[in-house]
VONU-32228 format. One line per field, with one value per residue (C-alpha): residue number from 0; x, y, z. Coordinates in pm, whole numbers, plus 32768, in hexadecimal, padded with zeros to 4 digits. Each point is the difference from the previous one (the first is absolute). Layout:
k: (NUM;...) .
east: (X;...) .
north: (Y;...) .
up: (Z;...) .
//
This chain:
k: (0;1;2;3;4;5;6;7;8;9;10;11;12;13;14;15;16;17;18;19;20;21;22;23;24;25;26;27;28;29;30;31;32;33;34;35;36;37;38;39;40;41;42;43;44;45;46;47;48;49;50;51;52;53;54;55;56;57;58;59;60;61;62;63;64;65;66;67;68;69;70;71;72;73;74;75;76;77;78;79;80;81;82;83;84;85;86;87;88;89;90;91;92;93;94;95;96;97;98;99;100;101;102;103;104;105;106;107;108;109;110;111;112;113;114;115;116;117;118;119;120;121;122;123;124;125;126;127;128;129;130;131;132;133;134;135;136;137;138;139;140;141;142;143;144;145;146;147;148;149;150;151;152;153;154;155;156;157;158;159;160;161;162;163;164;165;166;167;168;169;170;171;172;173;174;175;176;177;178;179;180;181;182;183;184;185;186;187;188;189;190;191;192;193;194;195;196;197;198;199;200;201;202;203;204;205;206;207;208;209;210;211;212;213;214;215;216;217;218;219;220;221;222;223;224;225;226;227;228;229;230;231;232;233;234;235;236;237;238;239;240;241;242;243;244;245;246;247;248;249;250;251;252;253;254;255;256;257;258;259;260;261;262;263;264;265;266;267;268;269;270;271;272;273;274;275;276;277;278;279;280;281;282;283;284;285;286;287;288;289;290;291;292;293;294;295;296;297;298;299;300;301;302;303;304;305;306;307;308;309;310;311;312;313;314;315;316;317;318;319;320;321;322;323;324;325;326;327;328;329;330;331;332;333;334;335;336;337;338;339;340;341;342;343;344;345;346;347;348;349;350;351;352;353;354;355;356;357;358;359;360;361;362;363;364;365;366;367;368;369;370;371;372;373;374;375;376;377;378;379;380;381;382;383;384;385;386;387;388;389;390;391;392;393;394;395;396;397;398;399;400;401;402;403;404;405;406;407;408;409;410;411;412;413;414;415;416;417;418;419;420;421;422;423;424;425;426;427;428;429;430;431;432;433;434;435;436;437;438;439;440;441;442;443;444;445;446;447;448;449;450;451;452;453;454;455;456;457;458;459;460;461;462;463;464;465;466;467;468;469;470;471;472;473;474;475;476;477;478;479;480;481;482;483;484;485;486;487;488;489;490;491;492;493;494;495;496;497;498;499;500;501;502;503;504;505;506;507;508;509;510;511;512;513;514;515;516;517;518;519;520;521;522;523;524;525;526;527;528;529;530;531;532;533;534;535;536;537;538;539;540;541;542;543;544;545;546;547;548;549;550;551;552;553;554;555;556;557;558;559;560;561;562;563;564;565;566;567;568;569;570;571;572;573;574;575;576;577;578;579;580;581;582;583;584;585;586;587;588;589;590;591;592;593;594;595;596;597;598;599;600;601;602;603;604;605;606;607;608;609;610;611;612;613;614;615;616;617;618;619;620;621;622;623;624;625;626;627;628;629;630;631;632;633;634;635;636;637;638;639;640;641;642;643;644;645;646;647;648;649;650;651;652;653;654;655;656;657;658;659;660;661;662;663;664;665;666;667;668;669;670;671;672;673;674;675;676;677;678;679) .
east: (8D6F;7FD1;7F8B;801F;7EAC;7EB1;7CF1;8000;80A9;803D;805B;8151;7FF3;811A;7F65;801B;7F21;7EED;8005;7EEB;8051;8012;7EB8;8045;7FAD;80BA;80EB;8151;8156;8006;8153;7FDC;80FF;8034;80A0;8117;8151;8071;811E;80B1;8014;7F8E;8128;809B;7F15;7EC4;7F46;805C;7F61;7EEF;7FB2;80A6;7ED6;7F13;8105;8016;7E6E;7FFD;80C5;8043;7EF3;8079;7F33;80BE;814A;7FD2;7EDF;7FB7;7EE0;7FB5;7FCA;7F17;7F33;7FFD;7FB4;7EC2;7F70;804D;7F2D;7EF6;7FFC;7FFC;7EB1;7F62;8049;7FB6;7E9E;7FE4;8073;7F0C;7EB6;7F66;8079;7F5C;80EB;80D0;7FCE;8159;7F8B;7FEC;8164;80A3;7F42;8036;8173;8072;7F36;808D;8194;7F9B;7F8A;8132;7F45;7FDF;8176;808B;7F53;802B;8185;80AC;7ED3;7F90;8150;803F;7F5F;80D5;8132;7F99;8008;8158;808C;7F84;809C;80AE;80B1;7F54;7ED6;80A8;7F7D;7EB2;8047;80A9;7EC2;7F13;80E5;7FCD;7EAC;7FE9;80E9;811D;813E;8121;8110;7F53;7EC0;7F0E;7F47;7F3C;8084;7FE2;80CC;810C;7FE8;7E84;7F5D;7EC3;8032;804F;8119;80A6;8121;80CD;80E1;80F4;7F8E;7FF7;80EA;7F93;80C3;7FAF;814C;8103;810E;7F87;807A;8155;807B;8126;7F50;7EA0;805F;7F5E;7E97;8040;8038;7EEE;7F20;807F;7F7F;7EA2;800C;8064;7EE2;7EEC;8082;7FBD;7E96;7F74;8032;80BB;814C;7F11;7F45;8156;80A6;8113;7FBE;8125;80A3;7F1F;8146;80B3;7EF0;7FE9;8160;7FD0;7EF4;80C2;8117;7EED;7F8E;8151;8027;7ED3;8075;816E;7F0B;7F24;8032;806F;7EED;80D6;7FEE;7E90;7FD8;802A;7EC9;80A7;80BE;7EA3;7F8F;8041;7EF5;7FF5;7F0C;7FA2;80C1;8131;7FAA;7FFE;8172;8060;7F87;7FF9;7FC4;7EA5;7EE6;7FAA;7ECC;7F58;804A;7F15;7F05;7FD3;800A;7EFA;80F6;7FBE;801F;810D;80ED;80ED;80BA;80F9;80FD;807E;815E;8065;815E;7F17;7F4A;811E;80A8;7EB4;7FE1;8170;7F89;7EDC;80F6;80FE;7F31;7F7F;7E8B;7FF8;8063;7F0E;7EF5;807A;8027;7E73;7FCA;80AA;7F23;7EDC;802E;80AC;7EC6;7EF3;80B2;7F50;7EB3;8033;8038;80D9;813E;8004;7F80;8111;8123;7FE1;7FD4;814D;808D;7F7A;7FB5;810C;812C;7FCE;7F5F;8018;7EA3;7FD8;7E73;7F1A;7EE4;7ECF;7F27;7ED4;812B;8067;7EA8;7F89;815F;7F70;7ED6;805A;80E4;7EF9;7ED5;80B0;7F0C;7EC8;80AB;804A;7EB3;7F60;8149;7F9F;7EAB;8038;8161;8047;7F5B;7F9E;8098;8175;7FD0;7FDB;80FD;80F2;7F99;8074;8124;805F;7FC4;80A6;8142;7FD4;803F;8115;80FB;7F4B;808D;8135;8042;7FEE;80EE;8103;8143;80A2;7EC5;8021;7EB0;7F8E;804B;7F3B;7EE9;7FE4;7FEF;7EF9;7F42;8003;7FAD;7ECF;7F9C;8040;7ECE;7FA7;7F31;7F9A;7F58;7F44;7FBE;7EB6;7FDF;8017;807B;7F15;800B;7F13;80D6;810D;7F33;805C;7F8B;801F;811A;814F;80A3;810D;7F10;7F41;8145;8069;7E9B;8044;815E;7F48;7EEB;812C;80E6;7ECF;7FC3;8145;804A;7ECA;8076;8122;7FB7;7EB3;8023;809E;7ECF;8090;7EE4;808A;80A4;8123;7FF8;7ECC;7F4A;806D;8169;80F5;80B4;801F;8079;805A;7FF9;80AD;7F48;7EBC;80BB;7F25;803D;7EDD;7FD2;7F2C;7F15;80C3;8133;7F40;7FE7;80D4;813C;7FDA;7EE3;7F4E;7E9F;800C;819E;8078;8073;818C;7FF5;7F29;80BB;814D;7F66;7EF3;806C;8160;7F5C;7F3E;815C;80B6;7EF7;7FFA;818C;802D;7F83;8133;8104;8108;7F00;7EB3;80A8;8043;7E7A;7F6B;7E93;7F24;80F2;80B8;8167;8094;8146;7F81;8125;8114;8122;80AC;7EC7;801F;8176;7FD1;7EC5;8106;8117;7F1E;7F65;8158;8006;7F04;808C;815D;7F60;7F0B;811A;80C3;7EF0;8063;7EB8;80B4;8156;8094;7ECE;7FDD;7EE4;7FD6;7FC6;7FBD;7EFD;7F57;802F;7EA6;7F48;8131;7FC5;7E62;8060;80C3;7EFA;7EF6;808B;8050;7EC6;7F0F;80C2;7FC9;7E83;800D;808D;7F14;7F0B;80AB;8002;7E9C;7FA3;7FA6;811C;8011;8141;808F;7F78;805F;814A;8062;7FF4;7F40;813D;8050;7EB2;8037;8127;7F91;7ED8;80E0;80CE;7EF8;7F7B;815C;7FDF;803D;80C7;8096;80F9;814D;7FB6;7EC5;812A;80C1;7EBA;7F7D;8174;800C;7E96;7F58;8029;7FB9;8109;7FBB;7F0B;810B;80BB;7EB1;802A;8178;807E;7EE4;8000;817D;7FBB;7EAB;807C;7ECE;807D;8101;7F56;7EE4;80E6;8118;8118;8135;8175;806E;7EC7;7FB1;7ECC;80DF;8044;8107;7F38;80B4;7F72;7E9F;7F4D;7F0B;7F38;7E6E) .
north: (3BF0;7EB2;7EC6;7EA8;7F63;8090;8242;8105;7FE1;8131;7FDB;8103;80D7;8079;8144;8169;7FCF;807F;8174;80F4;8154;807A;8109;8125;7F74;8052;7ED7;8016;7FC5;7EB3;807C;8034;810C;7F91;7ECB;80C8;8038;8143;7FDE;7F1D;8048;7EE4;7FF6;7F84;7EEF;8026;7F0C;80C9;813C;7F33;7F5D;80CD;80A4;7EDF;7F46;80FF;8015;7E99;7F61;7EB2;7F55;7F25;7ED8;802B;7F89;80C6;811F;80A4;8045;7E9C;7FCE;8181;7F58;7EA2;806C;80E2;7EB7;7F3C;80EF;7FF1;7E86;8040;80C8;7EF5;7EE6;80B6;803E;7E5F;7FAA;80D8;7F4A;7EA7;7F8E;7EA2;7EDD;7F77;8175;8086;816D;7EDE;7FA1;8154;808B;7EB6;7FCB;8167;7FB9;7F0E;8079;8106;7F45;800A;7F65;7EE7;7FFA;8022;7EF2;7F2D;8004;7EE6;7F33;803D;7F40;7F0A;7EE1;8060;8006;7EAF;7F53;806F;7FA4;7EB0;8010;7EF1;7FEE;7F11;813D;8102;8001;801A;8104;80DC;7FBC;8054;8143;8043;803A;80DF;80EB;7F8B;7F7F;7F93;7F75;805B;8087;7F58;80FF;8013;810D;800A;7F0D;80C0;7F42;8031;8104;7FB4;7ED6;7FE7;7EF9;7FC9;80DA;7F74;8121;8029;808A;7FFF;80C7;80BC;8156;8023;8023;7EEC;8141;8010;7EB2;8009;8150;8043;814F;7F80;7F3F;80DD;7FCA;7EA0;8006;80D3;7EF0;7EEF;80B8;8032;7E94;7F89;80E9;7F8C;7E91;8035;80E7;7F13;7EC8;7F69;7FCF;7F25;7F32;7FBE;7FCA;80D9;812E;80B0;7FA6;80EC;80EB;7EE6;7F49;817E;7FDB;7ECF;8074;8130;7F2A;7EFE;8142;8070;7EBA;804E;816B;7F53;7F16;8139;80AC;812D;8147;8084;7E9D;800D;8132;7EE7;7F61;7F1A;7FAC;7F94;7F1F;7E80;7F3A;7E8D;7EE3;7FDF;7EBC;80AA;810F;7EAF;7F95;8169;7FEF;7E98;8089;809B;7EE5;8105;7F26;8004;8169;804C;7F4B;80A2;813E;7F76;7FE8;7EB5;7FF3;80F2;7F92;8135;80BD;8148;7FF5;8140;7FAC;7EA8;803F;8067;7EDE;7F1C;80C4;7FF0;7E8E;7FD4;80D9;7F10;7F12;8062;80D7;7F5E;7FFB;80E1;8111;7FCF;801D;8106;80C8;7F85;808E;815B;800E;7FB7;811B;80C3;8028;8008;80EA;8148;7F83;7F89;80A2;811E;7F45;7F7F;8109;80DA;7EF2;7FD5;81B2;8006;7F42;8045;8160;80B0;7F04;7FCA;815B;8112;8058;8057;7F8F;7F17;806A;801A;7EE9;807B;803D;7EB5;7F5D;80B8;7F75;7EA6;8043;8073;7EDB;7F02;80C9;80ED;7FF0;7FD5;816F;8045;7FE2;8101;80F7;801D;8061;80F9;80A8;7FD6;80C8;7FA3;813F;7F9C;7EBB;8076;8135;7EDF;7F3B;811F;8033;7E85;8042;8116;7F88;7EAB;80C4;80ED;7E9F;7F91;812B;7FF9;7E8B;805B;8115;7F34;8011;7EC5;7F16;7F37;7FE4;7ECF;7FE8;818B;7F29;7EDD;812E;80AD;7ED3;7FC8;8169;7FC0;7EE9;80AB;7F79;815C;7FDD;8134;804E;7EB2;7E8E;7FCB;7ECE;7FCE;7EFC;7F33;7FBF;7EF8;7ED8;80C4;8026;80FB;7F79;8071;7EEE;80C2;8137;7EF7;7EF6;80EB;8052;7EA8;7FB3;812D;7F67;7EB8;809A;80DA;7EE1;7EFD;813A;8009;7E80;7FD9;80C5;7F09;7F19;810E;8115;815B;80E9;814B;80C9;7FB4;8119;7FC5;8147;809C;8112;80C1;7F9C;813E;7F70;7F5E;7F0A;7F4B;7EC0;7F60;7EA0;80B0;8141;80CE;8145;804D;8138;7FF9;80F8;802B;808C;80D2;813E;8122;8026;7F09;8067;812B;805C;8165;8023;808D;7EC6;8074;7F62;7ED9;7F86;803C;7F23;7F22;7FEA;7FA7;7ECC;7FA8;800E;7F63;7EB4;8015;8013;7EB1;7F4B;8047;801C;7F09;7EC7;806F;802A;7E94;7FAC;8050;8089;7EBF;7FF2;7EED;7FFA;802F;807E;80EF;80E4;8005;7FAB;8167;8099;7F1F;8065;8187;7FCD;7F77;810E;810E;7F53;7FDE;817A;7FF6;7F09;80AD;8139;7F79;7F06;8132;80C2;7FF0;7FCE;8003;802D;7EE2;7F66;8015;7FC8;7EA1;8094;7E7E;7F9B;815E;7FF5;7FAC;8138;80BA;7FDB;8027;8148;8082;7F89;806E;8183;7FFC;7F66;80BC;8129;7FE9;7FE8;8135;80A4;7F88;8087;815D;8017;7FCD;811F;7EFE;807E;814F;8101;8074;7FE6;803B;806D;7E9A;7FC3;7EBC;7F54;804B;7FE7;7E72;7FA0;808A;7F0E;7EC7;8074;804C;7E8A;7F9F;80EB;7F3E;7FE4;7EBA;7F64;7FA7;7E84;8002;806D;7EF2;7F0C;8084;8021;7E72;7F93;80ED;800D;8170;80FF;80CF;8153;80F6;7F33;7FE6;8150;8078;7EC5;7FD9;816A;8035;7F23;80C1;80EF;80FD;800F;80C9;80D9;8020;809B;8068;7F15;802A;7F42;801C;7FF5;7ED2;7F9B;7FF0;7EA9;8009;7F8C;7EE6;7F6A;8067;7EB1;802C;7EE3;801A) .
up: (BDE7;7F3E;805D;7FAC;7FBF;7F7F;7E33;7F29;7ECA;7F7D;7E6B;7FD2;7EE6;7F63;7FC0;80E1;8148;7FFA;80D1;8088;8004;8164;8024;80AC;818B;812E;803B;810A;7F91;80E9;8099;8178;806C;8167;7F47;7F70;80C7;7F61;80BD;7F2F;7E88;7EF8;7F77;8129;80B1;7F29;8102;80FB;7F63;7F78;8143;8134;8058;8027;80BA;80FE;8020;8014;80EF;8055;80F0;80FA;7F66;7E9D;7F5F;7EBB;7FE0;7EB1;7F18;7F96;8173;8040;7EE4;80AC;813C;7F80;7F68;8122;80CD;7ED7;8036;8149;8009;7EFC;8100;812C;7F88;7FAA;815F;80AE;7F28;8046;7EAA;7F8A;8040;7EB2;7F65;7FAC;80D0;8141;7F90;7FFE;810F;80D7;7FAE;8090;8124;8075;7FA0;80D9;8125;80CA;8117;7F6E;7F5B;8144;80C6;7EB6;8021;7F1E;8031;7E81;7F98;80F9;7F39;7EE0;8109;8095;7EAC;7F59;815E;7FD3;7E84;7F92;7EBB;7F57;801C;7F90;7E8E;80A0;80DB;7EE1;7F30;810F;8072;7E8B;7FF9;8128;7F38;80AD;7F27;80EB;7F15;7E92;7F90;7EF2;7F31;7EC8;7EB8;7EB6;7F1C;7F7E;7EBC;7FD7;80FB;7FB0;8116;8165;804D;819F;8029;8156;807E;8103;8146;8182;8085;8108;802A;7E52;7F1E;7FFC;8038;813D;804C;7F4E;802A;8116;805E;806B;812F;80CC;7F13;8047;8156;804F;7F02;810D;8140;7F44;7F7C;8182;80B9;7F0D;8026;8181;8004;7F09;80E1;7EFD;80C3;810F;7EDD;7F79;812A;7FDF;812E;8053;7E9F;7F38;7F86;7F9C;7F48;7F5A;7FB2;7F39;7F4D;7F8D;7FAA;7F3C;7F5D;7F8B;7F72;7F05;7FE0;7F71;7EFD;7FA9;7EAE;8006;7F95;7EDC;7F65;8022;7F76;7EB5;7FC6;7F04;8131;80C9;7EF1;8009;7FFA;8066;805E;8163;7FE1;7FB4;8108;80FA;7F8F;8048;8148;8082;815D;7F90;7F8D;7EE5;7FC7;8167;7FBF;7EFA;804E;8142;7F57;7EF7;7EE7;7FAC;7E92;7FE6;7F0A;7FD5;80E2;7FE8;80F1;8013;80A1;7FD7;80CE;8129;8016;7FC3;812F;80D6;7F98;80BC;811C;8053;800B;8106;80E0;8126;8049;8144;7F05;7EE0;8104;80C4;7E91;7F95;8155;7FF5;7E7F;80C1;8112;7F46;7EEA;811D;811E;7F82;8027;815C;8111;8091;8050;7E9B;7F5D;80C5;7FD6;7E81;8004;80B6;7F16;7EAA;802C;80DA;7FAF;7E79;7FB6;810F;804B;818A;8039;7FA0;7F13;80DA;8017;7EFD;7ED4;8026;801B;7EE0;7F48;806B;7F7A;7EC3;7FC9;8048;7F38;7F21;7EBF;80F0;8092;7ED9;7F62;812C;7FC3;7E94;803F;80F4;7FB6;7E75;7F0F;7E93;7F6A;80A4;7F3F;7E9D;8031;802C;7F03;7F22;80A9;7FEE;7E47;7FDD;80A7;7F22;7F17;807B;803E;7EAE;7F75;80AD;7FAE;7E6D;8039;80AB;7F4B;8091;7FE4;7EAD;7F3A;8051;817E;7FEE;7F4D;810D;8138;7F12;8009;8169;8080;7F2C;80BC;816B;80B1;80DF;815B;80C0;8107;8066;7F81;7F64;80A0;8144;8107;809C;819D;801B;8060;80FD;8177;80E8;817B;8152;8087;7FD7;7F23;7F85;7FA4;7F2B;7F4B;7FEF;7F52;7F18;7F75;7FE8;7F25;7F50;7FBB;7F64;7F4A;7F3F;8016;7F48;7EDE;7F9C;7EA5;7F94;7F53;804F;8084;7F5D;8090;8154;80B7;80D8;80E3;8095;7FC7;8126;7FB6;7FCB;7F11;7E86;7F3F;7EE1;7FC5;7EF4;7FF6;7F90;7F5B;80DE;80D1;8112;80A0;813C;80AA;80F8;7F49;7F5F;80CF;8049;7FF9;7EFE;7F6A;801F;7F23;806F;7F82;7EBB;7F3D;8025;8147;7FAD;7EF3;8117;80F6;7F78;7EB0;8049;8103;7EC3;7F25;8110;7FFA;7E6D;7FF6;810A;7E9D;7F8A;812F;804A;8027;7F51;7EB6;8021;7FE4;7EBB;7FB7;8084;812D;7FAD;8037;7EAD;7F73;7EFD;7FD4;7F19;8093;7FB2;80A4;8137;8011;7FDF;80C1;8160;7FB6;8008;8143;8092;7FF9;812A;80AE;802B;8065;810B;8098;804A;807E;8173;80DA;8168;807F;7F52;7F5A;7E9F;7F11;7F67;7E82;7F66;8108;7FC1;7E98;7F81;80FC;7F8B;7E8E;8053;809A;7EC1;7F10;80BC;801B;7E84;7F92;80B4;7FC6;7E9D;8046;80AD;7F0A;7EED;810B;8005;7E98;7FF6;80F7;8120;80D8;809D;7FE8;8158;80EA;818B;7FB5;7F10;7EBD;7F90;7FC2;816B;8082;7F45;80CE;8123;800A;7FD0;8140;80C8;7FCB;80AA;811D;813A;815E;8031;8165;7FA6;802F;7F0E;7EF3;8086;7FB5;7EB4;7F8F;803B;7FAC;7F27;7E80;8003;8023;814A;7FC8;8009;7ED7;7F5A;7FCE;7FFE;7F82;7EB3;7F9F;7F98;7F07;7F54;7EF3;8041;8184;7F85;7F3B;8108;8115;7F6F;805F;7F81;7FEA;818B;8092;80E9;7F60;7EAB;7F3D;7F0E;7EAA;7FAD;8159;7FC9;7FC5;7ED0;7FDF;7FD0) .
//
């Protein structure tokens, strides 16, 4: 997964990694049997056989779009988080403490009592004043909106300067529409999204009290209908996600005076300053033709609209923390329409979810202490080494890498910043209160505190100790404007992970998430930063050129990789978690090898050979059920390839695959050669 923002800095060597021999101790293969589908040979659907059994144990819950092992892990910590917060609620915790915080916060999410007899009340001042809006406020409003962590129209946010990433310059970015992908606005065959999108917009128009404020009662579906057709408007001006998979295409900075004569219907000035930017004299707008098409938009559309739109962000961004009808309304929509899933999440998943997004390092900080221990840290601290210097290694072997080019990626895997585990400094709480007036205002006074937060980081320095997941998190990342990859505790735990496994599997599941992270420095849009993070062209231009036809060899195969009757894969948007994928099963499979060689691995064992035991791991990470409108969703929005591809899509292109399980010319899970990408 990479980011696009944000410490240990671990020095690479170009020398062998530094092994233990394994002493004789009983350790597990860390393949589960029950998982396999011996029904199905690997040769034919290897995620099937990989994966079969564990699909069949674990069914999909009514409350779920997609279940797999990233979500068995997720929901364990959740219910660790759950016990850590449960005990702060139940104690008289000293007011301003961050324990009175947590504890106080899920007490009152969970006071339905309260929620119900509350209603719409908590955003009925809110209401009242965008339905007195005229336009001569609307800069104001946008600006306000803005620091509530609400960004109708465009967003303002604070990265690193792509020229020098030691400093934090504005970014303004396209955003606000509210069903999420601009396809789902211009595409023939999602009417039936959008119509459903106008019947939610319509209801929460009328349960809100908006409608009466407004003065429009009985016209709430066609004041819907105009802000779906306002909305489509900014989806037609939005650029498209396989141009911003470019980050040269993201760059073009201006003054905010040129910003104002881009967008005379914004008073770019009054804008700053009410977000504290005063002496900002740079901005990066990220797509000029969007705000030259919203500038136009401003113009034209009348004012009953633009309110009824700042509105619909309004209720839209508060409706699950009020109560039933909303929370049920925006479920209806959101949940069963866009993804599938049947039920709700009970109450105390999605308070704890609230809880962790307003307080994630203060959780963070308890889950540590009670859940993560030392000895997982420094086993993948050695992990993280020795696969720095398996891609190392593989980068000086490359045979279509010119010298110099191999020199310049050299130089920047030894300056990957590596994070695991935990920050070792932590957030500090003090200035966000949690009071007993409503669950929404709490959460409102959470993306207040979150957005000064980040606002306050533009014109300083970068803070490259920051992390930008927490602790609990199941997930990693790299991030290209620091040149960092972060693993946190929460990822690191079985199937992932395992301390009691024989390393085959480790280095199948864990190591290939650590290769995957290492190899998004070098995918489709990290290779375009160099080893400070700044965005710098240091390839030759042969390398570059071999560097996009060996790419293209992954984008053909995944767009014809067909995910539903019909649907196909979209191979460019998934490129760079594509290319991750394949790097990250090469590299860490030349770690494990290394590791073999030194008598760290184990021979057979349960039935597989370590080869086999290795790609067994990686599949099992992918294991998952998922509804036929969640592929429909991630197929549109999400720039990973679905689990199942993860698996039978990547592997036809690993060489050792082959070897591994036998698969020959004429078998399905066969790859003609000349279409394997080799890349990292």
């Amino acid at each position: 997964m990479t980011l696009s923002l944000a410490a240990l800095f671990v020095v690479f060597s170009s020398s062998a990694p530094m092994t233990t021999k394994v002493k004789p101790k009983k350790v597990k293969s860390g393949i589960v049997a029950s998982n396999l589908d011996n029904s199905v040979k690997p040769t034919v659907d290897f995620y099937q056989y990989a994966c079969g059994g564990w699909m069949k144990l674990n069914p999909l819950g009514n409350e779920y779009s997609r279940f797999g092992s990233f979500d068995v892990l997720a929901e364990n910590n959740q219910k660790q988080l759950k016990d850590l917060v449960l005990k702060l609620a139940s104690q008289k915790n000293a007011v301003g403490t961050v324990e009175q915080k947590v504890g106080d916060l899920y007490k009152i999410g969970m006071d339905t009592v309260q929620l119900e007899k509350q209603g719409a009340q908590p955003i009925q001042g809110e209401l009242k004043d965008i339905a007195a809006l005229n336009r001569e406020g609307i800069t104001k409003k946008l600006a306000l909106m803005s620091l509530e962590g609400l960004n109708p129209f465009f967003g303002l946010f604070g990265s690193s300067d792509p020229d020098n990433s030691d400093m934090t310059i504005a970014y303004l970015w396209q955003t606000g529409l509210g069903i999420g992908d601009r396809d789902y606005y211009l595409d023939a065959d999602q009417q039936h999204i959008r119509d459903e999108y106008v019947n939610l917009m319509a209801k929460m128009f009328r349960i809100s009290g908006y409608s009466q404020l407004a003065n429009c009662q009985g016209r709430e579906k066609m004041l819907a209908k105009r802000v779906l057709a306002l909305e489509t408007m900014m989806a037609n001006c939005f650029v498209d996600k396989i141009t911003l998979r470019d980050p040269y295409q993201t760059i073009h900075k201006c003054t905010p005076l040129d910003f104002q004569n881009m967008i005379p219907a914004i008073d770019v000035n009054e804008y700053l300053q009410t977000l504290n930017l005063k002496n900002i004299d740079t901005l990066n707008v990220a797509q000029p033709t969007y705000f030259a098409g919203l500038n136009n938009i401003l113009s034209v559309v009348d004012m009953e609209v633009i309110r009824a739109y700042l509105a619909w962000n309004v209720i839209n961004a508060a409706a699950p923390y009020l109560s039933d009808d909303f929370v049920n309304a925006d479920f209806e929509f959101y949940g069963k329409v866009l993804s599938g899933k049947q039920e709700n999440k009970p109450r105390w998943k999605r308070v704890i979810g609230t809880v962790d997004g307003c307080l994630g390092e203060a959780l963070g900080q308890m889950y540590v202490k009670s859940y993560f221990p030392a000895e997982a840290k420094a086993r993948m601290e050695q992990l993280v080494k020795n696969l720095q210097w398996a891609l190392g290694e593989r980068i000086k072997a490359s045979t279509w890498m010119t010298d110099v080019t191999k020199r310049n990626a050299l130089d920047k895997l030894a300056a990957f910043r590596v994070k695991i585990g935990y920050p070792d400094k932590w957030r500090d709480y003090s200035a966000l209160n949690i009071t007993n007036d409503s669950y929404y205002a709490n959460v409102v006074r959470a993306r207040r505190f979150e957005s000064a937060y980040h606002l306050s980081k533009i014109g300083k320095p970068v803070d490259k100790d920051e992390w930008q997941m927490t602790p609990q998190t199941v997930n990693a990342y790299y991030e290209p404007n620091t040149n960092e990859i972060c693993f946190p505790a929460g990822i690191l735990q079985p199937p992932f992970f395992d301390m009691n496994a024989d390393d085959a599997a480790n280095y199948g599941a864990i190591g290939v998430v650590i290769g995957h992270e290492m190899t998004h420095g070098f995918d489709d849009q990290g290779r375009n930063y160099d080893l400070h993070g700044n965005l710098t062209d240091w390839w030759t231009e042969q390398d570059a050129e071999t560097f996009k036809s060996r790419a293209q060899l992954i984008v053909d195969h995944f767009n014809a990789i067909e995910v539903a009757p019909g649907v196909f894969g979209n191979g460019s948007f998934t490129l760079g978690e594509n290319i991750a994928d394949n790097g990250g099963l090469n590299v860490s499979y030349t770690a494990f090898q290394k590791a073999k060689a030194d008598g760290a691995v184990k021979g057979d064992m349960d039935g597989f050979t370590p080869e086999q035991r290795f790609f067994l791991a990686y599949a099992a990470v992918w294991a998952a059920n998922i509804r036929p409108e969640e592929i429909l969703r991630r197929t549109k929005e999400d720039p990973h390839s679905l689990g199942r591809w993860r698996v039978n899509g990547t592997l036809p292109h690993i060489d050792a695959f082959y070897k591994a399980f036998n698969i020959q010319p004429g078998d399905p899970m066969f790859l003609d050669p000349a279409k394997r990408a080799r890349i990292w």
